[in-house]
MIVO-71787 format. One record per residue (C-alpha): residue in three letters; x, y, z. Coordinates in steps of 0.1 Angstrom, whole numbers, plus 2048, in hexadecimal, padded with zeros to 3 digits. Example, Ala and Ser with C-alpha at 12.3 -4.5 7.8 and 13.67 -1.06 7.14 Angstrom:
<rs>
ALA87B7D384E/SER8897F5847/
</rs>
This chain:
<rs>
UNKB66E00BAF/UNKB7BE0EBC6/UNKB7CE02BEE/UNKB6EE1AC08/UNKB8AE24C25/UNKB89E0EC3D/UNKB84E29C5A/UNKB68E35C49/UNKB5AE11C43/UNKB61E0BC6A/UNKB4DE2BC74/UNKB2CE25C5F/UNKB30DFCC6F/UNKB30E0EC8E/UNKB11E27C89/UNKB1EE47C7F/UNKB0FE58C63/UNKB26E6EC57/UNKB3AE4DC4E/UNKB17E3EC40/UNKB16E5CC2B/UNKB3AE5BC1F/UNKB33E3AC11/UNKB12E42BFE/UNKB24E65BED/UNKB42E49BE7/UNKB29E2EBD7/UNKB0CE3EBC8/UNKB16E43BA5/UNKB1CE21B9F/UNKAFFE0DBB2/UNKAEAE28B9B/UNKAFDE1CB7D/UNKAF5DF7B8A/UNKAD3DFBB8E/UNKACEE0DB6E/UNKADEDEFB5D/UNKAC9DD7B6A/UNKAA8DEBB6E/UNKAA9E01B4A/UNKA96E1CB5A/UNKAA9E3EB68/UNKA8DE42B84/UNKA8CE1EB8A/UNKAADE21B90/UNKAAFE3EBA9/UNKA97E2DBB8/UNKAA8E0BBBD/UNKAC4E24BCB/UNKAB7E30BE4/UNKAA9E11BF2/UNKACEE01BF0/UNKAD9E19C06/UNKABCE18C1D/UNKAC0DF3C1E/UNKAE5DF6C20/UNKAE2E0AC40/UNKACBDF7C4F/UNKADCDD6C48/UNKB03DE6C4D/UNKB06DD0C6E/UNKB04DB1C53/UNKB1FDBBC3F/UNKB38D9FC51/UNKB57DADC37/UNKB58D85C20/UNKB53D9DC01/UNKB5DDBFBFC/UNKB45DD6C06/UNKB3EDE2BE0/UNKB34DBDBD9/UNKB21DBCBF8/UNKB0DDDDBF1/UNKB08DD4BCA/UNKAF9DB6BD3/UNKAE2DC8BEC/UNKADADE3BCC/UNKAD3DC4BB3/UNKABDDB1BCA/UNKAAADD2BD0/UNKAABDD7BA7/UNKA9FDB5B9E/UNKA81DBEBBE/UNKA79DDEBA9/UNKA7ADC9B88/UNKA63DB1B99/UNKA48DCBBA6/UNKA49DDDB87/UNKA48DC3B70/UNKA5CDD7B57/UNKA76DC1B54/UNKA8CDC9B36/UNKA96DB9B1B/UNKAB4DB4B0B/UNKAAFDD1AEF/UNKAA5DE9B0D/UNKAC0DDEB27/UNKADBE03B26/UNKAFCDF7B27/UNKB18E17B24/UNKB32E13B07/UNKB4FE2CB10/UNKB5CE2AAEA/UNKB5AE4EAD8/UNKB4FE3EAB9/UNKB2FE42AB3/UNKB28E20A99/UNKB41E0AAB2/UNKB2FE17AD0/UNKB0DE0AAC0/UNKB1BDEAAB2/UNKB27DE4AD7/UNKB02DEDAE7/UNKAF1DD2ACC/UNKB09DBEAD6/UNKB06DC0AFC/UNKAE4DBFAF5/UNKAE0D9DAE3/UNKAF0D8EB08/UNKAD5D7EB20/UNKAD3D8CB41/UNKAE7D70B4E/UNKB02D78B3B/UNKB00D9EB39/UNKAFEDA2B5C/UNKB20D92B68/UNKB2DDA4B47/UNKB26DC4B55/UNKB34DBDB75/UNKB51DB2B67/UNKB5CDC8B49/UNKB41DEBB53/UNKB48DECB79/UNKB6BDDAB75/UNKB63DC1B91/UNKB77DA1B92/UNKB68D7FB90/UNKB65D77BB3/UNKB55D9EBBB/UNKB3DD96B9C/UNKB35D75BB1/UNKB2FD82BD0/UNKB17D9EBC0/UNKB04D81BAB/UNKB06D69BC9/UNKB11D4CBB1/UNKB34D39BAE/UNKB50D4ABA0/UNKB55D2DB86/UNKB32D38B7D/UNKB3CD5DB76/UNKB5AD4CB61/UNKB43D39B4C/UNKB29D53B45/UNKB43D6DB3D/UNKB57D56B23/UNKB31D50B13/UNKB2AD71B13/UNKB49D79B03/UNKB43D61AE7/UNKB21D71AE3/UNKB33D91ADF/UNKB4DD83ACA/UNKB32D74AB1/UNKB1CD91AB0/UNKB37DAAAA5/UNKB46D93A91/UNKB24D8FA81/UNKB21DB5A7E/UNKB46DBAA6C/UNKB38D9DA52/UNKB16DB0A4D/UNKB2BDD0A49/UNKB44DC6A31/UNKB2BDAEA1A/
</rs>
């Protein structure tokens, strides 16, 4: 995710709006995508949206600059997803959870889903950060609010879930 310019980051700090809304055209595609990931609903998503950015705004004079400001607002747009999750009760499970496979073929990009799929939601979560959004360790850390060593360990699991479930799949296909 890309970093907002830092004159406009400085004007919505300081109140204006314009700047505010600079930031929300720059960031909402991909706090949607988030929240879709974690939530599994489109409208539950659009919802958890537009309550990041109304709790963005009204917590902007927080945001102290530790973590990138994408980290900062992802983490506000999970907290608000897991809140949704929480009120709703609709939490999804691992066969419902949409992650997006940008491969053209139609059987990989499946085999990929299942496999995405079979991760637990402590391990799919940092793995979308990391290899969907194409945060680094510490960004996925700050957004998760755990240790980076922590984002380490659950990526190199879920990799070897990933690795053992495809592998599985080739055997299955081939037998």
């Amino acid at each position: 995710m890309q970093d907002p310019d830092p004159r406009t980051l400085s004007g919505a700090l300081q109140g204006d709006l314009g700047a505010f809304e600079d930031l929300v055209r720059l960031y909402q595609v991909e706090v949607w995508r988030y929240a879709y990931h974690l939530t599994g609903n489109r409208a539950t998503a659009e919802d958890v949206t537009q309550e990041t950015f109304l709790r963005a705004f009204r917590f902007l004079g927080s945001f102290r600059g530790e973590a990138k400001f994408s980290s900062w607002l992802l983490r506000i747009a999970r907290n608000c997803s897991m809140d949704a999750l929480r009120r709703s009760r609709d939490i999804p499970t691992p066969e419902r959870a949409p992650i997006v496979a940008t491969t053209p073929d139609p059987s990989l990009r499946a085999e990929l889903l299942s496999a995405v799929r079979a991760l637990s939601s402590g391990h799919r979560e940092p793995f979308v950060l990391v290899e969907v959004f194409g945060l680094s360790y510490q960004e996925a850390a700050d957004v998760l609010q755990v240790r980076v060593g922590t984002v380490k360990s659950r990526m190199h699991r879920a990799r070897q879930v990933l690795i053992r479930h495809l592998t599985d799949e080739e055997a299955v296909d081939e037998a």
